[in-house]
N, C-alpha and C positions, 0 to 999 in steps of 0.2 A: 504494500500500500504506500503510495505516493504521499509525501508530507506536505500537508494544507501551509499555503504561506497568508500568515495573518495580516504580518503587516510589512514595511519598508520604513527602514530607519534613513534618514537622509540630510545630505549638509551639501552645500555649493560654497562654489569659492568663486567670489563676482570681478566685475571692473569696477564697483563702489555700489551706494546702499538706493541710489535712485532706482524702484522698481521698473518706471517708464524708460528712463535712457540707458541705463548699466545694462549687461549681461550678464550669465553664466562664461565662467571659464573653465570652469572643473565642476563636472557632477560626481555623488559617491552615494550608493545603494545600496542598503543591506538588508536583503529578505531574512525573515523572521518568522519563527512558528507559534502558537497560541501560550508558548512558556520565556520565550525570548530567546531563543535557540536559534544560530544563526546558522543560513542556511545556504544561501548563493551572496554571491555581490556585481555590483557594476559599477564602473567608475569609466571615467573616460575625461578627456581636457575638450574645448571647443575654440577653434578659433573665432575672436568674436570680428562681428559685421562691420561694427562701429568702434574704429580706435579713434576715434576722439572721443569714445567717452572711456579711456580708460583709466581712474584715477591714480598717479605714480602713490598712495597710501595705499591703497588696496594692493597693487603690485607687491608693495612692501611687506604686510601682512602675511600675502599668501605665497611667496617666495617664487612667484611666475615672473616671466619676462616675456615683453611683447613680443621679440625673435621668438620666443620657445613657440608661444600664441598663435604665432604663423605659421608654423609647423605643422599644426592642430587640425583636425578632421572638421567641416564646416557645420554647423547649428544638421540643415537637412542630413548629414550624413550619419549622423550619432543620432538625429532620433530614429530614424529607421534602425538601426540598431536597439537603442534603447524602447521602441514601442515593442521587439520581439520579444527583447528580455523580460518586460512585463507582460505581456501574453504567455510564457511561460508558466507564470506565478499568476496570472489570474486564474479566479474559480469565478464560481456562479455567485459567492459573495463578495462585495467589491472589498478593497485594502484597505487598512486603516494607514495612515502614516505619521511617523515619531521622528521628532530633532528636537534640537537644542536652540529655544531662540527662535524657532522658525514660525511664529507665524504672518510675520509682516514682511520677511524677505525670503528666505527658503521654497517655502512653500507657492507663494504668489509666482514669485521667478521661475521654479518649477510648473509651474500651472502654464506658464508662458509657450514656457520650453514644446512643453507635446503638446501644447493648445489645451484649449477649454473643453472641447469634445471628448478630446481623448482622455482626458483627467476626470470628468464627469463617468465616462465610462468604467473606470478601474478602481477609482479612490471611491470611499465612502465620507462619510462625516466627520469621523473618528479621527482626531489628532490627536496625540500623548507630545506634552512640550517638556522634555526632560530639565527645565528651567522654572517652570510656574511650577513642576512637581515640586521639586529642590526648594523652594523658596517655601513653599507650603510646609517641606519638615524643618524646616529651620525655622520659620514663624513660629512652631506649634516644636520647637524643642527634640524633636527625634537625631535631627545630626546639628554637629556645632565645628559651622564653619561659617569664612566672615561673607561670604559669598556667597551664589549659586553660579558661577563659571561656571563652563564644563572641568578647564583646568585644573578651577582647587576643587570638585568633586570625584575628578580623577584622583588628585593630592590625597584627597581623603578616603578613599575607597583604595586605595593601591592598582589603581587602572592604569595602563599603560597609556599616554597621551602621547602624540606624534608633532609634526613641525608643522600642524595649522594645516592639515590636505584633508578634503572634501569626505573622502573614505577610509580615512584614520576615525577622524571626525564623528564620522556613521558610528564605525565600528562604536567607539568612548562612548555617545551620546547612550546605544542598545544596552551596552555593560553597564553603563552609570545606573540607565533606568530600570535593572532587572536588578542589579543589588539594591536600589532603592523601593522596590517594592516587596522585597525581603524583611526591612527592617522594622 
């Protein structure tokens, strides 16, 4: 029996935080089962359309460079990829999807990405923000840290954190929030 994928864990790594004129330059996706059990991933880089919007702070951030950028497989050519990989992992119930922070950029930017059709088709409702969760046990005294980063909840979880890439990223955000619902 084929394992049910519940949900996709997800982080992007942009050319800055404008939803209308920035892009995706790295996506990272991590299929998940009904226990947080990680199960496939995708990731890939895009070269984006518009370099003038790419902000040299975000460059910074996310340790790309606009040469690397150009190198990059074009927006159409990764989502044809990326629509197959999520037809994989659909089922007859649509996905829930989990980040860190993500619902004012992640998510929207991704909705961008495969369109509204095709996001409508596969996602459900269901967001898990591994950021409001964190802030919630910390409000309410369960963990004692001065944050909710992803960072210091990795710091404090003994999670492995990476150098800020899209599918590190994923990966931390699934781990952070499966030991946090543990506790």
């Amino acid at each position: 029996m084929q394992t049910v994928t519940e949900g996709l864990a997800i982080d992007v790594e942009t050319t800055g935080l404008n939803i209308e004129n920035n892009e995706i330059v790295e996506i990272g996706l991590i299929a998940f089962d009904k226990e947080f059990n990680f199960l496939d991933s995708f990731r890939s880089y895009i070269r984006p359309e518009k370099e003038w919007s790419i902000q040299p702070k975000a460059m910074e951030i996310n340790g790309l460079s606009i040469e690397f950028l150009r190198k990059q497989p074009r927006k159409f050519e990764v989502n044809r990829f990326l629509l197959d990989w999520l037809l994989e992992h659909y089922n007859e119930n649509k996905i829930s999807l989990m980040g860190h922070s993500c619902l004012t950029l992640d998510i929207p930017m991704f909705s961008n990405l495969i369109g509204e059709e095709n996001f409508k088709k596969f996602f459900n409702r269901t967001v898990r923000d591994s950021k409001i969760f964190a802030q919630g046990l910390i409000d309410s005294n369960k963990i004692n840290v001065l944050n909710s980063h992803l960072k210091t909840l990795c710091n404090e979880f003994g999670i492995k954190f990476g150098e800020h890439a899209a599918l590190g990223d994923a990966q931390a955000t699934l781990n952070c929030y499966k030991t946090m619902i543990n506790l």
